[in-house]
VEXLUMGU-665566 format. One record per residue: residue in one letter; x, y, z of N, C-alpha, C in turn. Coordinates in steps of 0.1 Angstrom, whole numbers, plus 5000, padded with zeros to 4 digits. Atoms other than C-alpha are relative to their C-alpha. Layout:
N
aXYZXYZXYZ
...
***
This chain:
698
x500450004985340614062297501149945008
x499250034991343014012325499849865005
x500350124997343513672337499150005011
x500850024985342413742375497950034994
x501549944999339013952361499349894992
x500350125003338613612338499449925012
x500550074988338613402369498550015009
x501449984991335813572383498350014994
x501150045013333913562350499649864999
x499950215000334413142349499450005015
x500649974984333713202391497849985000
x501849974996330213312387499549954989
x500250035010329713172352499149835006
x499750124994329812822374498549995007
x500549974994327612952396498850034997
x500949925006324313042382498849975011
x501550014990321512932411500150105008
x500049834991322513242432501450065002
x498449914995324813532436500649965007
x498950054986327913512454500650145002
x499249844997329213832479501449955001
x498449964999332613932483500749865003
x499750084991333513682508500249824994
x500250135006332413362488501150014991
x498949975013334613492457501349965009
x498850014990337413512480500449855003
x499650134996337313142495500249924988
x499950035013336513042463501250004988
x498450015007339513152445500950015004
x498749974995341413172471500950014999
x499449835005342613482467501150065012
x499149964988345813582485500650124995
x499049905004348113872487499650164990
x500549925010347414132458498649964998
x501350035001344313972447499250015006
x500949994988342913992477499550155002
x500449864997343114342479499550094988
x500649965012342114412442498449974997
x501050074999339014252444498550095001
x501549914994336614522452500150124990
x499849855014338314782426499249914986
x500150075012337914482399498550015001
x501550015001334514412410499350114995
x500549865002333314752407500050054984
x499449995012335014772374499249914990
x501150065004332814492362498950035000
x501449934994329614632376499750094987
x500149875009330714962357499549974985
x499750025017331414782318498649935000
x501150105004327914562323500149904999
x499750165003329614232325499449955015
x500950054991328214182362498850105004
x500849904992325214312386500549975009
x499850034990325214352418498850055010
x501349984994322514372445500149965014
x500050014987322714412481501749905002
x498250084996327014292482499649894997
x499850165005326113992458499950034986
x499749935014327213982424499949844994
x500850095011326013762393500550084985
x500149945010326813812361498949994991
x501149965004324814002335499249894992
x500550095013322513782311501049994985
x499049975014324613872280501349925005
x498450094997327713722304499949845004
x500350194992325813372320500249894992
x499950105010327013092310499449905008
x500450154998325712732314500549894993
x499550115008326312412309499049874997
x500950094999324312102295500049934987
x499750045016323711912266499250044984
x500349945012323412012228498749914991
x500750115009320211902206499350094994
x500249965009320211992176498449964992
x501050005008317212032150499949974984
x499450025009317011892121500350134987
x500049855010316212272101501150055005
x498449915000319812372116499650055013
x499549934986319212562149499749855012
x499750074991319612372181499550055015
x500750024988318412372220501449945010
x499950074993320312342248499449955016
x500650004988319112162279500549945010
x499649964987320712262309499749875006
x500250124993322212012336498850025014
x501149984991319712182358498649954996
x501150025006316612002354498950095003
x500949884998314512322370500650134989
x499649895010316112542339499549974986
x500650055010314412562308501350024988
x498450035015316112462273499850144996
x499449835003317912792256500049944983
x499950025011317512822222501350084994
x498750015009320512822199499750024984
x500149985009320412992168501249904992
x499050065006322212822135501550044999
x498649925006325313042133500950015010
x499450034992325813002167500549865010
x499450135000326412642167501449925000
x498750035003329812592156500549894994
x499950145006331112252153499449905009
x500850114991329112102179498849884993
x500850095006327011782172499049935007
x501350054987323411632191501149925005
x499850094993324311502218501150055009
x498749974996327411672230499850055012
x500549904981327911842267500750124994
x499549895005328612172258500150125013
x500749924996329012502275499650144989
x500349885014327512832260499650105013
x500149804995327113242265498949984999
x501749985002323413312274500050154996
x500649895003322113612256498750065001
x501449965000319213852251500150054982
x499949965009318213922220499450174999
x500249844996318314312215498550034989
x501249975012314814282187498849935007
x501350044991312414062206500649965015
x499350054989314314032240499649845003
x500150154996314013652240501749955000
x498150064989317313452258500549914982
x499650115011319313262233501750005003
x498650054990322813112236500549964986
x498750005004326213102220500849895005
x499050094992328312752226501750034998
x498650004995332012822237500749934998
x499350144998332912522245499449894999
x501150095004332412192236501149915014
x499450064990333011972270499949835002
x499650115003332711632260499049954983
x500450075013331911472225499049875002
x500850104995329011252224499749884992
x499650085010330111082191501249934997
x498550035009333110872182499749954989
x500550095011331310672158498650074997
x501049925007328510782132499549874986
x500550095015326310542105500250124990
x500549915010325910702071500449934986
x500050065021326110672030501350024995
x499049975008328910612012500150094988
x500249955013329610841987501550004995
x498549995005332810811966500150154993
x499849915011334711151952501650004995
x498250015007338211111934500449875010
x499350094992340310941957499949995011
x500849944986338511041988498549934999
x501950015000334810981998499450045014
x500649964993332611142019498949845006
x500850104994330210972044498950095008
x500749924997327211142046498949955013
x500850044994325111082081498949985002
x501350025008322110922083499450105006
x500749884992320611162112500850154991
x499649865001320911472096500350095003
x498949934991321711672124501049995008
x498550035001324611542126501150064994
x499349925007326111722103500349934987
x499250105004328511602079500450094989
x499550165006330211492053500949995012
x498950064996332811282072501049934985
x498650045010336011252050499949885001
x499550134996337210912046500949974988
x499350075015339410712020499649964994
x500750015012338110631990500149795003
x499850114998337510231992499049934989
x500550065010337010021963498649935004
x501650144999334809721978499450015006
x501249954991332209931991499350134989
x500449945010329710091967499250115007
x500549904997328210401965498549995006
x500850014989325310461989499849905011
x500150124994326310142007499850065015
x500449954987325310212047501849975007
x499150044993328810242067500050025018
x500049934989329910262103501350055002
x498749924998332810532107500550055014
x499249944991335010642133500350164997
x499349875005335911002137501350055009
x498049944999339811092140500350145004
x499749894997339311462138498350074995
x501649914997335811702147500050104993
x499949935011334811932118500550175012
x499549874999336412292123499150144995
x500349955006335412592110500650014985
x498550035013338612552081499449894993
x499950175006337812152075499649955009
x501150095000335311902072500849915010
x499450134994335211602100500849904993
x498850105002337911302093499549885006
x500150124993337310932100500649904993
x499150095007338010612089498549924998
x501450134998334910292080500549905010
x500150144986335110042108499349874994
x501250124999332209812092499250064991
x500750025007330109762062498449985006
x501250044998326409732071498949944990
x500650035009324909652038499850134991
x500449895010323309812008498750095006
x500549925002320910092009498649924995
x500450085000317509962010499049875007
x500550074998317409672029499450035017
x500750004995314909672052500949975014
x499550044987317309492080500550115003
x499049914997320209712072499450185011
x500549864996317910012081499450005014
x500450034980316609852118501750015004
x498649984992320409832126500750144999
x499649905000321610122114499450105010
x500849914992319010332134500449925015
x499650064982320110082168501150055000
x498249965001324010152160499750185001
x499849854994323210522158499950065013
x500749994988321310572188500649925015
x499850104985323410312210499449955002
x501150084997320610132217500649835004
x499350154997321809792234498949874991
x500350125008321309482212499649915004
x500250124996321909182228500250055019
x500150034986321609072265501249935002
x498950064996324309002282500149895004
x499650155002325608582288499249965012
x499850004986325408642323498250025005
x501149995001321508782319499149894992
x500850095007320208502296499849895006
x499850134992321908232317498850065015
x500849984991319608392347498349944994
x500950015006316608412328499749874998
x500150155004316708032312499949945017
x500050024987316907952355498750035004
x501049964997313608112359498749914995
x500750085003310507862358498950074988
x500749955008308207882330498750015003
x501450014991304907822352500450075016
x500349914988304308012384500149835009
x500450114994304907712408499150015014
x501149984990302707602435500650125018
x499049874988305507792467499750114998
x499849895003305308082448499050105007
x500749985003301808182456499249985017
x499849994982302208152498499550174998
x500849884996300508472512500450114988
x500849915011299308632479498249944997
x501750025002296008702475499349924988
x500350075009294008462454499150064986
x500249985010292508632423499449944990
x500550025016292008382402499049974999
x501649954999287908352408499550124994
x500549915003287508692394500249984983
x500149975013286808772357501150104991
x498849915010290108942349500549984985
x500250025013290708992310501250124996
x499049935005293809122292499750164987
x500249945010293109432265501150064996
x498849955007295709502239499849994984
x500150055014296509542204500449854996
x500450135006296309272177501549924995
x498650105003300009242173501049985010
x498950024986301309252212499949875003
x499850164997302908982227500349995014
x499649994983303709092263499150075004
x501249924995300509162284500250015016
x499549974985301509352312498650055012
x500649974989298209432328498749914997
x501950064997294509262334499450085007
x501149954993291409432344499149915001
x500950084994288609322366499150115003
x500549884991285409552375498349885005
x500850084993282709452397498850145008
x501049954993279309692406499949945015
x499950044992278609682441498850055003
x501449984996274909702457499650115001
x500649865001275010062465500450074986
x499849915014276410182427501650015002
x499049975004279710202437501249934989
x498950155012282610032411501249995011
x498750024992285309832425500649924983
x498750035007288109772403501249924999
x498950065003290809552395501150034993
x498849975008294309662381501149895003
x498950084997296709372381501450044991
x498849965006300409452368501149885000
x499150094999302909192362501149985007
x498949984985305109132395501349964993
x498849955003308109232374501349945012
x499250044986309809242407500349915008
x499750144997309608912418501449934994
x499350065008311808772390501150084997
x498949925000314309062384500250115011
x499649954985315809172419501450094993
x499149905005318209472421501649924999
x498550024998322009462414500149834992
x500150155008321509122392500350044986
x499349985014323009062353498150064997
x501149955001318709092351499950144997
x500849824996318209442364501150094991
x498949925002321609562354499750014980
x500249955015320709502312498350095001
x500849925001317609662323500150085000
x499449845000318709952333500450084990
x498349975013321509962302499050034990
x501050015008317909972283499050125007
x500749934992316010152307498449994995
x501250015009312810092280500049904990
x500550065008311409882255500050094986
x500349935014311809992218499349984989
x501250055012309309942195500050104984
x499749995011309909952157498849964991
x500850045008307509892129500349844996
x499650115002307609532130501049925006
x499250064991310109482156500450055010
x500349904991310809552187501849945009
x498950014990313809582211499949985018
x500350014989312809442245500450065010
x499449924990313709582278500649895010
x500050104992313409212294500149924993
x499950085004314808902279498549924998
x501850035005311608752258499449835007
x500550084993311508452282499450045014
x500249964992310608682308498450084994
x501149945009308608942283498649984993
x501150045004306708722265499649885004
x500250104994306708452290499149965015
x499550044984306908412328498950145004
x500449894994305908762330498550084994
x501249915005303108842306498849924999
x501450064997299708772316499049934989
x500550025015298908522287498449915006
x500850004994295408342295499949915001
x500550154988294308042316501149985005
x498350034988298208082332499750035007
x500049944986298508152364501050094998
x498849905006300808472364500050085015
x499949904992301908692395499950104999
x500349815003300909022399500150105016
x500349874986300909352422498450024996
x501549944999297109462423499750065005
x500449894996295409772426498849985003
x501650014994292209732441498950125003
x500549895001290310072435498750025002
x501449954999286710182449499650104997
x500149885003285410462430498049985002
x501749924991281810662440499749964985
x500949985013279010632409500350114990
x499849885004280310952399501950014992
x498449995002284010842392501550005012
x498649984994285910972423500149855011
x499050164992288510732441499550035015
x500250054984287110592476500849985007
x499250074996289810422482500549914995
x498950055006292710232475500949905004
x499150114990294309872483501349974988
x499050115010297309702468500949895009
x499850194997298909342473500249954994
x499550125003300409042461499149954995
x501350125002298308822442500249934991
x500050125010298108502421499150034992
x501249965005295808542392499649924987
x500350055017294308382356499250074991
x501349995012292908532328499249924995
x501150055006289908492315499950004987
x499749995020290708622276501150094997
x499149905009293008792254499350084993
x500549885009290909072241500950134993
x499449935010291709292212499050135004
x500749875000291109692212498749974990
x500650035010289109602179498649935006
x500950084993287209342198499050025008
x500549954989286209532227499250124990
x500549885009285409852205498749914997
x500949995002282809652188498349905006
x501050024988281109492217499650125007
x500549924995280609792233498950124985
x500949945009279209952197499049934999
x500750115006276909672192499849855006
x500050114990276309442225499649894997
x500750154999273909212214500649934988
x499250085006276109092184501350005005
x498850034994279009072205500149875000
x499550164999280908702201500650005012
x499850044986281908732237498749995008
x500750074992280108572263499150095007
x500849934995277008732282500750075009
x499750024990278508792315501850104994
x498449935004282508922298499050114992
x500449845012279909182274499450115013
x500349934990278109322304501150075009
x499149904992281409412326500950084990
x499049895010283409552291498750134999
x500749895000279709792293500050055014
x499949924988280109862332501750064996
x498449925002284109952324499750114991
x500349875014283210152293499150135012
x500949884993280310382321501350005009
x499049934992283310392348501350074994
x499249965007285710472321499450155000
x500549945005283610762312499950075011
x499949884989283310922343501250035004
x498349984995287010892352500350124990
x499349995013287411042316499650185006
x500649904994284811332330500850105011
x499549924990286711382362501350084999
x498549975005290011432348499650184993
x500249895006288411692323499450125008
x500849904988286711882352501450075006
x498949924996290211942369501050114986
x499149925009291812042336500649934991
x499050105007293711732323499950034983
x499949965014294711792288499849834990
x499850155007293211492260500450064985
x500149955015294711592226500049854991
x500750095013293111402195501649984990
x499249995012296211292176500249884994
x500050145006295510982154501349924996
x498950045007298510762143500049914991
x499750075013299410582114501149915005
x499350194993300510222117500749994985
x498850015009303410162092499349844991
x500050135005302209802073501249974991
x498950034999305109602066499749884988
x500350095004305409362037500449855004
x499550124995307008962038501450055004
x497749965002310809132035500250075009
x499649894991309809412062500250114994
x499849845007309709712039498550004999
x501349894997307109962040498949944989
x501249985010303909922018498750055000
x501549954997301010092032500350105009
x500449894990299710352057499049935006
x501149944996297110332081500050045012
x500649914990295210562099499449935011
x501050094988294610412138499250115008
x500949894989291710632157500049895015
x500350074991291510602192498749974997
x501250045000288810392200499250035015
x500550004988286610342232501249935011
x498850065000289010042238501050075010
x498849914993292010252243499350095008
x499849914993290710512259499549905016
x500350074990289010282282501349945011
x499450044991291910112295501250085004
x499049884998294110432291499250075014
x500949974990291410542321500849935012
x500150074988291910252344501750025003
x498549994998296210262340500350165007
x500049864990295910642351499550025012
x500549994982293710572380501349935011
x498850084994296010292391501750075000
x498949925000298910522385500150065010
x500549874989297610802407500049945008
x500250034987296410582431501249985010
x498650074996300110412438500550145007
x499149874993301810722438499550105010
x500549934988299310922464500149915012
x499550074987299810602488501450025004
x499049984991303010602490501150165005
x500149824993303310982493499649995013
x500550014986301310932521500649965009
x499050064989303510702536501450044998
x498949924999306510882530500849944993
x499350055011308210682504500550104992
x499549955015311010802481499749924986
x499850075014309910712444500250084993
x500149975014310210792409498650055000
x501449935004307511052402500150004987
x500149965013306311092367499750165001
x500549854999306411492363499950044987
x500349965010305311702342499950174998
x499949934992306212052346499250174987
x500549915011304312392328500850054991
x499149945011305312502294500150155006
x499349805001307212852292499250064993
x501349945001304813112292500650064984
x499849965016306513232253499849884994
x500650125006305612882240498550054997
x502049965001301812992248499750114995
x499549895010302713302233499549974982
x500050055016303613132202498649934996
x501650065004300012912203499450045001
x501149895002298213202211499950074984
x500149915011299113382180500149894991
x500050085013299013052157498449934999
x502050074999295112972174499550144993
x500449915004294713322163499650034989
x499949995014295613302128498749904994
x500550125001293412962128498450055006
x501749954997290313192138499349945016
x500350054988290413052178500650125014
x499349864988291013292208500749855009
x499650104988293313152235500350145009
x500049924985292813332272501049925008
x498850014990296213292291499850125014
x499649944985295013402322499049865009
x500750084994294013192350500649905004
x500050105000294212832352500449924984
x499950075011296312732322499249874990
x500050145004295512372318498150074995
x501449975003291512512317499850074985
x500049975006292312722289500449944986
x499950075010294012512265498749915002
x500850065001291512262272499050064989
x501149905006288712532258500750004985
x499349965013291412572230499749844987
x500550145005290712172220498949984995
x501549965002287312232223499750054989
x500849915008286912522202500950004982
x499249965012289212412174499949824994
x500450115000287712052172499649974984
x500550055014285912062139500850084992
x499049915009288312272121500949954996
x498350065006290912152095501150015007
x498449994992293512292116500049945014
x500150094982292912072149501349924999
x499150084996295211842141501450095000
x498849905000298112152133499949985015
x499549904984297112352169500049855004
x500050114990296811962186502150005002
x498150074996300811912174500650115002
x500049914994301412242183499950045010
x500349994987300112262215501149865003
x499150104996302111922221501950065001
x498549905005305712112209499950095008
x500249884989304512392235500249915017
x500250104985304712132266501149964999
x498250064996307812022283499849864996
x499950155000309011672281499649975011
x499850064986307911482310501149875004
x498750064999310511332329499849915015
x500250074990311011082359500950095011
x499049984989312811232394499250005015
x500850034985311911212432499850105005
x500849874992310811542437498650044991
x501650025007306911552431499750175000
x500549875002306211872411498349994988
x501450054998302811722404500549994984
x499550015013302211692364498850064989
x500449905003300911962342499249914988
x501150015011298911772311499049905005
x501650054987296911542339499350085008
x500449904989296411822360499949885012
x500650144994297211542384501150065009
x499449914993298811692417501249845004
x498750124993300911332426499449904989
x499950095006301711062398501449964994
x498550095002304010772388499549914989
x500250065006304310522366499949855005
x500550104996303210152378500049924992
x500450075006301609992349500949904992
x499650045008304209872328501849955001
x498550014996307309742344500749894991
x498650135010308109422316500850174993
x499049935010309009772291500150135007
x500149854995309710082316500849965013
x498750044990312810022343499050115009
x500349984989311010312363499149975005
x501150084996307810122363500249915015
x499250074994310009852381500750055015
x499749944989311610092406498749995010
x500950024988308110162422499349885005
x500750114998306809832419501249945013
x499350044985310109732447499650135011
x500149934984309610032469498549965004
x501650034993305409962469500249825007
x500150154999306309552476500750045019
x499649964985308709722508498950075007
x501049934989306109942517498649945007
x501150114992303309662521500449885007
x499150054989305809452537500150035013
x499549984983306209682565501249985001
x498850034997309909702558500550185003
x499249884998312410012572500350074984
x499449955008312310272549501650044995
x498650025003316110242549500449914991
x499850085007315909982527499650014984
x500149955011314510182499500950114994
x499149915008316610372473500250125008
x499749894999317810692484499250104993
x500549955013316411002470501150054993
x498949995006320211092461499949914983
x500350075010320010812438499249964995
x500850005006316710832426500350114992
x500649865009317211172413501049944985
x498850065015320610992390499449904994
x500150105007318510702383498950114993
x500849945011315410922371500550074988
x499549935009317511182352500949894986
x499850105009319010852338499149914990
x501050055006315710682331499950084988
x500749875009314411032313501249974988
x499249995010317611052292499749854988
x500250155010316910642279498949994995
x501150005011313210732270500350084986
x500049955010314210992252500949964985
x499350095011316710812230499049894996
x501150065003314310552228499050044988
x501049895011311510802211501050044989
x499249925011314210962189500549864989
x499750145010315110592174499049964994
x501150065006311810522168499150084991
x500749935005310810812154500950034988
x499349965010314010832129499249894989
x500250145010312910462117499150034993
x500849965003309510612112499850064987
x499349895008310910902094500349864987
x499550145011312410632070499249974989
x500950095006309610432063499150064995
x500949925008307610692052500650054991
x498949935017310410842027499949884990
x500450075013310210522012499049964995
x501350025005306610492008499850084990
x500649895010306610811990501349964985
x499250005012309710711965499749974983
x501050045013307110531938499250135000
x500849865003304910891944500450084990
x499749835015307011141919499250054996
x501149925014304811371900498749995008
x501450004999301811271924499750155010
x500949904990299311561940499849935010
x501049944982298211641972499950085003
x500949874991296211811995500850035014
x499249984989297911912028500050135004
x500049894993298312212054501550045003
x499149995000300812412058500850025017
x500050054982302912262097500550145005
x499549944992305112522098501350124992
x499849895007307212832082501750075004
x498649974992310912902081500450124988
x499249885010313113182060500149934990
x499750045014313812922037499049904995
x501050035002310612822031498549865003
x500950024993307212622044500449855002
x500150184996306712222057498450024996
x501750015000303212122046499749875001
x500250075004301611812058498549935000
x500950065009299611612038499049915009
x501650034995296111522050499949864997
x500550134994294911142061501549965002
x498750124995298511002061501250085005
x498949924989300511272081501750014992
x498249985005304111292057499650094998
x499349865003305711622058500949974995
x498949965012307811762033499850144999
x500049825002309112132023499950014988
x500049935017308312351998501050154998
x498549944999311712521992499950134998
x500449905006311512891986500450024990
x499550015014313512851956499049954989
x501050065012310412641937498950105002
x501949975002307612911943500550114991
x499749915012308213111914499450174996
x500849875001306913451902500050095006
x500249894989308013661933500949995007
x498549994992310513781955499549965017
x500850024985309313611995500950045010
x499149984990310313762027499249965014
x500250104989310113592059500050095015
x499749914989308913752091499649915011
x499850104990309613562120499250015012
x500849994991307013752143498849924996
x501850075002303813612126500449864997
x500250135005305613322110499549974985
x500449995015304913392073500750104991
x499850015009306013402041499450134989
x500849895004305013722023501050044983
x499349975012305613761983499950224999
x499649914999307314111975498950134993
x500749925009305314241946498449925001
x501450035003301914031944499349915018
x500650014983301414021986499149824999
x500250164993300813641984500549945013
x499150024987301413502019499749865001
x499850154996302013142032500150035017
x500150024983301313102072499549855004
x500550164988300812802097498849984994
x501450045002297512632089499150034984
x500749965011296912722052499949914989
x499550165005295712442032500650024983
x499750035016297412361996499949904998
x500150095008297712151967501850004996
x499349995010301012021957500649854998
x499750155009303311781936501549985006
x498850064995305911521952501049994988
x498849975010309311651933501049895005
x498850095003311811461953500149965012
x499850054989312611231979501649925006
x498350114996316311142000499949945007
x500350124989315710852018501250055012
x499150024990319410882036499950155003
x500749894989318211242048499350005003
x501649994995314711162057499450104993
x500449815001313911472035499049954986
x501250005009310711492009500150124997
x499749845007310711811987498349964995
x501549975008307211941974500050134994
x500149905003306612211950498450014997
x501249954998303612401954499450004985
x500849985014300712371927498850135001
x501049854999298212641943499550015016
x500049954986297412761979498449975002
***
């Protein structure tokens, strides 16, 4: 291709929110002399070959030519996703072959395609536009006088070359540098930087997962020395025109191993039926003001990371599990939501304010759960058991109202990792929600909503929580896997109404918990920005986040603009929405690292639960279905593992990517989504997260 007809390819390539006519191209490349006058043959000439359209004197190029740019994230089965720096553009799926040498994380750009067999979009990366690795953990492996260094995240890639180094043994955990980025010719190149320990230890494997991930460690000199400055009691100054609180029966509810209690509830019947409500939140804001070493490691954190047994704060733990968390008979500062809801659930109205406050207890989910099963042997007090049974009836209608607009509740139990004296793995269990949680999962959504519809109202820029509809071929894909699973799903209408019905009608059925993680993988990520595109699994037309500002930096953002906005200060004094949209897209990017660390460690601690398994059976379903053969997992304690197509013996399998199944050649045996088996744990790699299973019978 000519360099000029190039130019205009890169031109519009750039450009992808709207065509550009003649005229724009022109200033744009300002285009003199010859070019200038070529410009309309060339274009034309484009038009002709299929590399642009054109439509009313504005030209775009074709789908097969668009490129974009954004960042790369990879999977760990080999294909990859990228997701555009446009946050109104959905992610493009990336076949394996069209990957190259790119690695998660990277800014890339790539060719958008169609595919010419099921016309769905998919993308080719070109370019790789900045590297999002210099450094990489992984396993030593020695070979000759070389040694590889295999990564612990497996979509990573790897090996990384390195030099063979005596006083570091095989599978020891390293940290490597890389010198030169794998090619198509040859493997990436680095060098070790740093020993981490052996393979194993329970620490080595909390750091390794922080060092991968970036994850900030320590608090900076300059932030600790603040903190240690901050009183450890609420003094008497402090507590000047804030509302007094502490008269009411407010009570903390949390699990049995937290240590930072960011909210208290209070509820109170009122003569005609209606509930009035208490949501107090820990006045974060008070104690960490913007542009301070405080705010600034907040930021650098953006979240709280929570590990099986440890956790990586967001707020130095003299703030965390001190100053700022509502422990009981302290006095503790708060924002307070003050909520009137009708007999029926819906919101009356809505105050918030300043306020001093004391708990009355430290209640456990466990605790509450079995006062409300079983009131009159409740070991709390008459008076604390009667309002955890009015919360539990206002819970229940909120729970109601939500399900009436559409809000989506999926049932997905989790499994609590138990930890021995050393910190390595030795158990499983299964946690159900209880009343408990859902209950105070109720009151933190109302108090959410409420915040964020006031200051909508009053015209505040904040941090929305959004949440925006899955892509209508996602629903596609869950239609035809509720299908298989014997459930109809009607995609017409009022989405959110219809999955709902899909929850419903696939409740008692083995396969609930598949379609539940299924339908969750069909839903975008929700993300923080200042443009309110309402949020698609509440069916909730305006919401934020509020509740939790010790472990959630955007928590913190609205809790200063609501403190300005009941102040009565010039909205000029709140954020920008410029820089809300770079702080949200900032926030979003730090949860999601967050989740991905916590879910590698996860990954982990279940590979090594299973490593004493060998040889044992199980029962399990099968999650999900690839060319090279199925994932099935295993029933009450949720580990997945593949069953390779290499171990199913007796038949030749071919893989059809429309239904998603596995189909033997000569004896029509098939393997699809949701089919339950029996099989036997063959083999387990801790430093790939990877579990092998070969099938015993279908």
């Amino acid at each position: 291709m000519l360099p000029f007809e190039q130019k205009i390819i890169d031109l519009l390539g750039r450009n992808t929110r709207r065509p550009l006519n003649r005229r724009e191209i022109v200033d744009r490349l300002r285009l003199r002399g010859n070019e200038h006058k070529q410009l309309t043959r060339i274009l034309n000439q484009l038009v002709r070959n299929g590399q642009l359209q054109e439509r009313k004197g504005r030209y775009r190029l074709t789908p097969q030519q668009q490129r974009t740019e954004g960042t790369f994230s990879q999977a760990s089965k080999g294909f990859g996703f990228l997701r555009p720096d446009d946050p109104q553009a959905e992610d493009l799926f990336i076949p394996t072959r069209y990957i190259g040498s790119a690695m998660d994380g990277d800014r890339v750009q790539v060719s958008c395609r169609i595919s010419t067999r099921d016309r769905r979009p998919y993308g080719q990366i070109i370019r790789i536009l900045q590297r999002a690795h210099r450094r990489l953990i992984g396993h030593y492996q020695p070979q000759g006088k070389t040694g590889n260094v295999w990564p612990l995240e497996q979509k990573l890639g790897g090996p990384i070359r390195v030099a063979n180094q005596s006083d570091i043994k095989p599978g020891d955990v390293v940290d490597v540098e890389i010198e030169h980025y794998a090619s198509e010719q040859y493997p990436a190149r680095g060098r070790i930087i740093d020993r981490l320990g052996a393979t194993g230890d329970p620490q080595v494997d909390i750091e390794t997962v922080i060092r991968t991930h970036d994850l900030p460690r320590r608090f900076s000199v300059a932030a600790l020395g603040q903190a240690r400055e901050i009183l450890e009691n609420v003094a008497d100054g402090e507590t000047a025109d804030r509302v007094d609180l502490r008269p009411l029966p407010l009570v903390t509810i949390d699990g049995e191993t937290a240590k930072d209690f960011d909210d208290a509830v209070a509820l109170q019947v009122e003569p005609n039926g209606n509930y009035r409500l208490w949501v107090c939140i820990a006045d974060v804001a008070h104690y960490v003001t913007p542009a301070t070493p405080l705010d600034q490691d907040a930021l650098d954190r953006g979240t709280s990371v929570y590990f099986p047994g440890f956790c990586l704060p967001m707020l130095p733990e003299a703030l965390s599990n001190g100053i700022c968390s509502l422990k009981p008979y302290e006095d503790r500062l708060v924002i307070c939501a003050e909520i009137e809801f009708s007999p029926q659930g819906q919101r009356i109205k809505a105050d918030f304010y300043p306020a001093v406050m004391c708990s009355r207890a430290r209640l456990t989910y466990t605790q509450v759960t079995r006062c409300l099963e079983s009131p009159q042997q409740s070991e709390l007090n008459t008076d604390l058991t009667e309002q955890l049974q009015q919360m539990a009836q206002l819970a229940q209608q909120l729970t109601r109202m939500r399900h009436d607009r559409g809000s989506l509740d999926m049932d997905l139990p989790e499994v609590e990792i138990i930890l021995d004296d050393q910190g390595a793995p030795c158990d499983l269990v299964k946690i159900e929600r209880n009343q408990a949680h859902r209950l105070i999962e109720e009151f933190m959504l109302a108090a959410n909503e409420a915040v964020a519809d006031f200051l909508t109202h009053k015209g505040w820029p904040l941090l929305y929580r959004i949440h925006d509809e899955p892509a209508p071929l996602k629903l596609q894909d869950l239609q035809q896997l509720a299908a298989r699973c014997g459930v109809g799903l009607a995609l017409t209408g009022k989405p959110q109404q219809a999955l709902q019905q899909l929850l419903v009608d696939i409740a008692e059925k083995p396969e609930a918990r598949l379609i539940n993680q299924q339908l969750l993988r069909s839903l975008k990520q929700a993300c923080y920005t200042p443009e309110n595109t309402g949020h698609f699994g509440l069916a909730a037309d305006c919401y934020c986040h509020f509740t939790s500002p010790i472990r959630r930096y955007p928590d913190l953002v609205v809790h200063r603009v609501l403190k300005l906005a009941l102040a009565d200060k010039p909205k000029s004094m709140a954020v920008s929405k410029e820089k809300l949209q770079t702080l949200g897209h900032e926030c979003s990017a730090k949860e999601r690292r967050a989740m991905q660390a916590e879910r590698s460690l996860i990954e982990l601690r279940r590979c090594q639960l299973m490593t004493d398994r060998i040889g044992d059976e199980f029962t399990g379903c099968i999650s999900s279905v690839t060319k090279f053969g199925f994932f099935v997992e295993l029933d009450e304690i949720y580990i997945e593992g593949l069953v390779h197509i290499t171990s199913l013996q007796g038949d030749y399998y071919h893989f059809d990517p429309t239904s998603q199944t596995l189909t033997g050649e000569h004896r029509r045996q098939q393997f699809r989504v949701g089919l339950q088996v029996k099989v036997r744990l063959a083999h387990v790699e801790l430093w790939r997260r990877r579990i092998d299973f070969t099938l015993i019978e279908p």
